[in-house]
N, C-alpha and C positions, 0 to 999 in steps of 0.2 A: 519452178514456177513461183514470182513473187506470191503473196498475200490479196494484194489486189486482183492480179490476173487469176486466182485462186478463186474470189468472189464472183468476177466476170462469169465466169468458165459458169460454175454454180447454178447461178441467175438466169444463164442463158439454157441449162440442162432445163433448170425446172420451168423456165418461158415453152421450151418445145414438148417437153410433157402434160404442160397444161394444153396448149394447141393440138396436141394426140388426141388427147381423151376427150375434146372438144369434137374434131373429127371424126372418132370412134363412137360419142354418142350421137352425132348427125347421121350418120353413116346407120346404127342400129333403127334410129325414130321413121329413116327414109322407107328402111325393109318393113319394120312393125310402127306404126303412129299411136297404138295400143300400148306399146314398152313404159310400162311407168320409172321403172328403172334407169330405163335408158335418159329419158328428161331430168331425169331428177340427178344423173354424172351429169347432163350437159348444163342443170342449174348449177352443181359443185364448179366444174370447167370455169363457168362465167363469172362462177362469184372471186376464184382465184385470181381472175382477169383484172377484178375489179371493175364489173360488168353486171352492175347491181339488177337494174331495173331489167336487162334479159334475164337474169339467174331467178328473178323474181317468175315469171313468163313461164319458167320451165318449171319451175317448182309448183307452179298454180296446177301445172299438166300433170304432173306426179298425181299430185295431191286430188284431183279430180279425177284420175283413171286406176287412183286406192286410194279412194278418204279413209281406211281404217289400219293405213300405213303412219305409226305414229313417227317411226323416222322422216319420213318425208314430210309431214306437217310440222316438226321441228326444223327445218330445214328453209320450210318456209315462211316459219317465225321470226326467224334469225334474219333470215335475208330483208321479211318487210318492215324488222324492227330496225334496222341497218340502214335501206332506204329511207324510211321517214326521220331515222338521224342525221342523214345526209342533206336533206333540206334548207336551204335558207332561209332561218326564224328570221323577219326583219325586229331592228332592232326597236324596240319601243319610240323612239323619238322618229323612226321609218315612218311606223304607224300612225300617230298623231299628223305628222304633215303630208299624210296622204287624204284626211278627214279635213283638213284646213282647204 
């Protein structure tokens, strides 16, 4: 197996392990909606996804069904520090010729 077909292979093992654990935590939140555990893999799942703004959704659920889980609140520090990095600052001269 080339290098490249090497990296495919890879890429697509950990696409369908992230889609597992995505499914396995749906599949847990369906049985118990109470599983704070369970939201807070399917916030991990989504943030892998690159699935900010759900992973944010799931982590809030954690995080409110055990505020005194400080992994889960780290979890969704990370996530909404991430989110609002991902925003588009408009760029100063945006801004002025939105006021004009």
């Amino acid at each position: 197996m080339h290098q490249r077909q090497r990296i495919r292979h890879w890429d697509l093992r950990r696409a369908c392990a992230q889609t597992t654990n995505a499914l396995s935590a749906r599949r847990a939140i369906r049985v118990n909606p109470q599983a704070a555990a369970a939201h807070n893999l399917l916030g991990l799942a989504l943030e892998k996804q690159g699935l900010v703004a759900e992973a944010v959704l799931e982590y809030r659920s954690a995080v409110n069904l055990e505020p005194h889980n400080t992994g889960y609140q780290e979890d969704l520090d990370r996530e909404v520090a991430l989110e609002h990095s991902n925003k588009k600052v408009p760029k100063e001269s945006e801004a002025i010729a939105k006021l004009n």
